[in-house]
VEXPALUM-845761 format. One record per residue (C-alpha): x negated, y negated, z; residue number from 1. Coordinates in Angstrom, 1 decimal. Layout:
BEGIN
        u        v        w   num
        X        Y        Z   NUM
...
This chain:
BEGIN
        u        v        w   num
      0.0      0.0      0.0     1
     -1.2     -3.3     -0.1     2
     -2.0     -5.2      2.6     3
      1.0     -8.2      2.4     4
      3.5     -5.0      2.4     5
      4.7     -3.8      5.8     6
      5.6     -0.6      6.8     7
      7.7     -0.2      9.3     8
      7.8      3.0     11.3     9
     11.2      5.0     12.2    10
     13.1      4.1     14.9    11
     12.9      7.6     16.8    12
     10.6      8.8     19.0    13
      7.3     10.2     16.8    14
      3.8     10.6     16.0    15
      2.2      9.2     13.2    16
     -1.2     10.7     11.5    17
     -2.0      8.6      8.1    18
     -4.5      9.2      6.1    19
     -5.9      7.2      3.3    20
     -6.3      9.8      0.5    21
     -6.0     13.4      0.9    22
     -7.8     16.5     -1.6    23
     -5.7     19.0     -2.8    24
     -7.8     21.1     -0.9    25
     -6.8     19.5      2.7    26
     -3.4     19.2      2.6    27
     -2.4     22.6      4.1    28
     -4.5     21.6      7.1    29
     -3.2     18.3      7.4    30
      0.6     19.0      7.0    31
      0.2     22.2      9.5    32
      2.0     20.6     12.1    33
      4.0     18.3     10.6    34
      8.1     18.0     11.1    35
      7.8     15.8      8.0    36
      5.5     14.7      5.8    37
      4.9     11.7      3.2    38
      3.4     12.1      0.5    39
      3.2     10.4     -3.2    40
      0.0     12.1     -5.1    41
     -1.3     14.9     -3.3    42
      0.3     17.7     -4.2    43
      3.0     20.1     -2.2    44
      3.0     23.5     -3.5    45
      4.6     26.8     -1.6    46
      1.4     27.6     -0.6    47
      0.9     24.4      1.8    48
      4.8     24.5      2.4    49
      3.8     28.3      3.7    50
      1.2     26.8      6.0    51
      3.6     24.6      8.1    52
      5.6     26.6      9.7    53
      7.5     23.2     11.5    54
      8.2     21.3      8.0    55
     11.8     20.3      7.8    56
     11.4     17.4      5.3    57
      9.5     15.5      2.7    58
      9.6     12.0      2.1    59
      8.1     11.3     -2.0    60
      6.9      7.8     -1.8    61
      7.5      7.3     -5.3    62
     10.6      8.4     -8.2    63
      8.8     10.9     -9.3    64
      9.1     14.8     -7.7    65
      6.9     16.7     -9.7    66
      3.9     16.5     -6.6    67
      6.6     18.6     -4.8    68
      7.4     22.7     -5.5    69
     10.9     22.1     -5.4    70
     12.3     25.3     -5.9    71
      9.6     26.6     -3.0    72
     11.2     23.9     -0.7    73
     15.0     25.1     -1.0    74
     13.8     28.3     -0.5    75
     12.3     27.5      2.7    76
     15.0     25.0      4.0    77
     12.9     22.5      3.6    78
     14.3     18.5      2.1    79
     13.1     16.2      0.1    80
     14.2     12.9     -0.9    81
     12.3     10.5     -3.2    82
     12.5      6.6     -3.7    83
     15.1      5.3     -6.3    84
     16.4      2.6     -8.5    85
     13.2     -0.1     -6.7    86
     11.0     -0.3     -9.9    87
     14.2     -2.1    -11.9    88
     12.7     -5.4    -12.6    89
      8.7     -4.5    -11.9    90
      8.8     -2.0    -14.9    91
     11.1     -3.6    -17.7    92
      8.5     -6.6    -17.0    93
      5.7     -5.0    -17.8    94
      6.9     -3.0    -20.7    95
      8.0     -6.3    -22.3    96
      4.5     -7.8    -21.1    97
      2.6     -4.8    -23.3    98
      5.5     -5.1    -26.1    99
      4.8     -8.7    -26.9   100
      1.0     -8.8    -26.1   101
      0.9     -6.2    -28.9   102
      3.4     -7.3    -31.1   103
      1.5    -11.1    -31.4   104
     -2.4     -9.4    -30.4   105
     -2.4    -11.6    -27.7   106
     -5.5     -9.9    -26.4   107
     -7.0     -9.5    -29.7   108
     -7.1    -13.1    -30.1   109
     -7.6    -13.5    -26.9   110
    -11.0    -11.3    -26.7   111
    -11.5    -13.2    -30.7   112
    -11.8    -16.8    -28.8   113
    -13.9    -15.7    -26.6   114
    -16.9    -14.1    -28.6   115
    -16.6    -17.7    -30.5   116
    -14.3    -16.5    -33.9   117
    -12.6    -19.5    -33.5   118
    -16.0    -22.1    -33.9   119
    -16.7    -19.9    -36.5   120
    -13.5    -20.2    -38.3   121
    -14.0    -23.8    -39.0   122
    -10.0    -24.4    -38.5   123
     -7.3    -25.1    -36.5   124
     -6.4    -21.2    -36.7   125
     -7.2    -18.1    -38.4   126
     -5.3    -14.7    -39.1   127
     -7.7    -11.6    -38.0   128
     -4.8     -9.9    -36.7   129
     -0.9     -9.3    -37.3   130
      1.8    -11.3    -35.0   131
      5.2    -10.0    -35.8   132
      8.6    -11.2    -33.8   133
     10.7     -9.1    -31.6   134
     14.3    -10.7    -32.9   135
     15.5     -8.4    -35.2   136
     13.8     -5.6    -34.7   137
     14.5     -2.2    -33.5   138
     14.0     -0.8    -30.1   139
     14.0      3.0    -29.4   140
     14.5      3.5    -25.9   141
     13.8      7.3    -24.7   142
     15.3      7.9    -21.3   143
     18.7      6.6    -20.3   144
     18.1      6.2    -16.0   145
     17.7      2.7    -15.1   146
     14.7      1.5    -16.1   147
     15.7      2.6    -19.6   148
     18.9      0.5    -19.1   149
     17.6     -2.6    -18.1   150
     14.6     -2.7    -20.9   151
     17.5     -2.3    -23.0   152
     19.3     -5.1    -21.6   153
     15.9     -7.5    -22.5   154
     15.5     -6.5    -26.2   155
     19.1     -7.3    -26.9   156
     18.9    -10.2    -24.9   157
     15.7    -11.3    -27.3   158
     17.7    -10.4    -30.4   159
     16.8     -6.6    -30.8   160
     18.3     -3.4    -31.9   161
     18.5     -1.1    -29.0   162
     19.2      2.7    -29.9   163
     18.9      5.3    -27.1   164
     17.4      8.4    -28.1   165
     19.4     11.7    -27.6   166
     17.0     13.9    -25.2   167
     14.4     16.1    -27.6   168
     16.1     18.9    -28.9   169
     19.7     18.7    -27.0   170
     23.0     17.5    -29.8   171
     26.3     16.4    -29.3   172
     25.1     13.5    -26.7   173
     28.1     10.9    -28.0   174
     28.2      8.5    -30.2   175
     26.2      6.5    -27.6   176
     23.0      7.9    -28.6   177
     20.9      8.2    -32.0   178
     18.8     11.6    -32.4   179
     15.4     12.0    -31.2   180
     13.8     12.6    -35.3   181
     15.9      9.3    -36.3   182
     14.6      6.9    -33.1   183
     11.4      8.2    -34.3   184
     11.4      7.4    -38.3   185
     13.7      4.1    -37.8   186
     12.2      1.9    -34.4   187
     10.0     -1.1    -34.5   188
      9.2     -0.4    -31.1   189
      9.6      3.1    -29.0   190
      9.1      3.2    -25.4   191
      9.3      5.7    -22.8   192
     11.5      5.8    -19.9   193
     12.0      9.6    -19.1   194
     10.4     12.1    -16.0   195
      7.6     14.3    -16.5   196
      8.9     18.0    -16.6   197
      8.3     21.4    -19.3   198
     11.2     19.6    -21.7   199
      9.4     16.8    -21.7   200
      6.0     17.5    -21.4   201
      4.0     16.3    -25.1   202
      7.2     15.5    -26.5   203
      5.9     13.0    -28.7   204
      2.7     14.8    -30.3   205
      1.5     15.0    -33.9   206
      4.4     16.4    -35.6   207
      6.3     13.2    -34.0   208
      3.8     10.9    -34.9   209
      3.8     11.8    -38.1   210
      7.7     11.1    -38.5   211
      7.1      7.3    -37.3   212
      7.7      5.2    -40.7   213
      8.1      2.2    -39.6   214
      4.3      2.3    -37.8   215
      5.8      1.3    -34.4   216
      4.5      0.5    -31.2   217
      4.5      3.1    -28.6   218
      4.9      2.1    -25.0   219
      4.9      4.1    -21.8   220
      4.9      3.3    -18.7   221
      6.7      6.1    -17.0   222
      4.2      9.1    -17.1   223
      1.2     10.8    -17.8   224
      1.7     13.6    -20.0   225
      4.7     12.3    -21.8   226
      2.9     11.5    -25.0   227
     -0.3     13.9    -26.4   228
     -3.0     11.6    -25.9   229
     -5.2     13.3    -28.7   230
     -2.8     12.9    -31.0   231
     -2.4      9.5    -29.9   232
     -6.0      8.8    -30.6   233
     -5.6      9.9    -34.2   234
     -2.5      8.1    -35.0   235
     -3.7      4.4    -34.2   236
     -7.3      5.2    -35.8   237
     -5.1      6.4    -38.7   238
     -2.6      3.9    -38.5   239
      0.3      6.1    -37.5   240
      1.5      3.7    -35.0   241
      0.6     -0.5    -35.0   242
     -0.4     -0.1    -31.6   243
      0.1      1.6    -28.2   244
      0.7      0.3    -24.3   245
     -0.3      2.3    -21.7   246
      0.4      1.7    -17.8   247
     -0.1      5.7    -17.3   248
     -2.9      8.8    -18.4   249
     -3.0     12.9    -17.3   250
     -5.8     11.9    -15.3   251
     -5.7      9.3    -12.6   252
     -8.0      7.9    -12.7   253
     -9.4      8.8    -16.1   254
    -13.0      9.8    -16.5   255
    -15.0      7.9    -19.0   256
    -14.6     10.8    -21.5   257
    -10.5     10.6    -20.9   258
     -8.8     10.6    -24.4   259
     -7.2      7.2    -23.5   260
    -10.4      5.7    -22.7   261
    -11.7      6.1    -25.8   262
     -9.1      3.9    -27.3   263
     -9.8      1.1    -24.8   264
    -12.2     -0.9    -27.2   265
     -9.2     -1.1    -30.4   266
     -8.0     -4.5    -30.7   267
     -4.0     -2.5    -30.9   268
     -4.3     -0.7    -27.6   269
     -3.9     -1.7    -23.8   270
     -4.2      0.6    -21.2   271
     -3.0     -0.6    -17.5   272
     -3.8      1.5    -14.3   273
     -0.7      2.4    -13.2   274
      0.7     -0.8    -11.8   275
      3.9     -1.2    -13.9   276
      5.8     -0.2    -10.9   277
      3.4     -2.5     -8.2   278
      4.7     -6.4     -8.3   279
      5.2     -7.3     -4.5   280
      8.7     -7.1     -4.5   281
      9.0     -3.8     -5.4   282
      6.5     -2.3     -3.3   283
      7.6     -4.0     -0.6   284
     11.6     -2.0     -1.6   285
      9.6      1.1     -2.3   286
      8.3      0.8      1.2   287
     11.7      0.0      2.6   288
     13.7      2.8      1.2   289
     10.9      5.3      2.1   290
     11.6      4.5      5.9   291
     15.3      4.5      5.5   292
     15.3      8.0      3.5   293
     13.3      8.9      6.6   294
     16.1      7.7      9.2   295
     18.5      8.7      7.2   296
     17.3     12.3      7.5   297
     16.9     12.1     11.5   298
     20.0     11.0     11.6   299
     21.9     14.0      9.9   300
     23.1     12.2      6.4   301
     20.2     12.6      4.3   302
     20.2     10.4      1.1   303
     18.3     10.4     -2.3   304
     17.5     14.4     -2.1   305
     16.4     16.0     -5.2   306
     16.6     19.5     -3.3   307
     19.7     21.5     -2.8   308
     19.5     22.3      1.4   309
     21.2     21.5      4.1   310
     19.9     19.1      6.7   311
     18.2     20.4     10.1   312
């Protein structure tokens, strides 16, 4: 957390051990005791849940559950609620912060000016790299929750198409929502608003890339894993895409030899460390909720479960 948010601690009686980062490797140990743990990246699995005999509940500080062996928790009675609906400004922003620094190579420029291209143009301006408007454009949204809703919200707002993608290989959706393949071949713009699971995992890879007519731009900021990264590589070197925002990698952080960091130094891709969801307001809610989903679970009406158990 950073250090302007507060966390409060629950109202009932209890002992609290933090600890600043935890290995994979340490958090049977650490959790052998607990009655309930918090966690948002080290990992759960049955074999830690089998290590703590006492666990009763699990607190995700974060949307997504995948850190968490679900299944392995409702087998053992155990809960878990994660944090939801907090991120609904902080993420639109910075989607739309990544769409139009792209979309007018604000950084290009920007990194242009500053190794002296502009002296050297010997004019008021010059045009080293593509500025296109958003009005009129089309926006392929992939993931309908939230965060998908209110990105949609600002690109109509600034004069865009919105289409929402059907979910990758699942018809008869409604009339509400355009098929994956034609988001794909028809958007302007494409970002990703959907949860990291096996459906989802590399859904857009070469074979999608290689549907993408209209060279869009591909934004996610929701998670690692969503997109090939590889495959990214090769579509903006071969022009597959016009550019790609990243707020999210496989790794985190990436090691210098990371697919996405190999991309850093193209004038068309930005890559962000996972801070789309981080402006001060909504880490300070994230921080909120997490202690009330706590309470709320000592207090016999647990809220925001992703498990199927009853309370204890």
């Amino acid at each position: 957390m950073p250090p302007d948010v507060h966390l409060r601690e629950p109202f009932f009686p209890h002992e609290l051990r933090e600890y600043g980062a935890t290995a994979p490797k340490d958090v049977a140990a650490r959790i052998a005791d607990a009655h309930i743990v918090i966690t948002n990246k080290a990992p759960v699995r049955r074999a830690e849940l089998e290590a703590a005999p006492n666990l009763r509940f699990i607190a995700i500080a974060a949307t997504g559950s995948d850190v968490v062996d679900i299944r392995a928790c409702e087998d053992r009675g155990v809960a878990v609620s994660n944090i939801r609906g907090y991120a609904v400004n902080t993420v639109p922003e910075h989607t739309f912060a990544l769409i139009f620094a792209l979309r007018r190579s604000l950084t290009a420029y920007r990194d242009s000016v500053r190794n002296g291209r502009w002296h050297e143009s010997g004019q008021f301006c010059y045009f080293d790299f593509p500025i296109r408007d958003l009005a009129g454009s089309t926006l392929g949204i992939i993931g309908d929750g939230t965060l998908g809703r209110s990105v949609a919200d600002i690109g109509r707002a600034l004069g865009m198409r919105v289409l929402f993608s059907t979910y990758k290989g699942v018809e008869g959706m409604g009339p509400l929502y355009t098929p994956f393949e034609e988001v794909l071949r028809t958007s302007d713009v494409i970002t990703l608003h959907a949860p990291l699971m096996p459906a989802t995992r590399n859904m857009i890879a070469a074979s999608e890339f290689a549907m993408m007519e209209r060279r869009p731009l591909l934004i996610n900021t929701a998670r690692g894993g969503l997109v090939d990264e590889v495959a990214l590589g090769d579509a903006l070197r071969s022009g597959q895409v016009s550019g790609a925002g990243f707020d999210v990698a496989t790794v985190e952080p990436p090691s210098s030899d990371h697919p996405l960091m190999q991309l850093v130094g193209m004038p068309n891709f930005i890559l962000t460390p996972h801070v789309a969801w981080a402006s001060r307001e909504a880490v300070q809610a994230l921080a909120d909720q997490l202690v009330d989903n706590i309470e709320a679970f000592w207090g016999g009406k647990p809220r925001n479960l992703v498990t199927v158990v009853p309370s204890k």
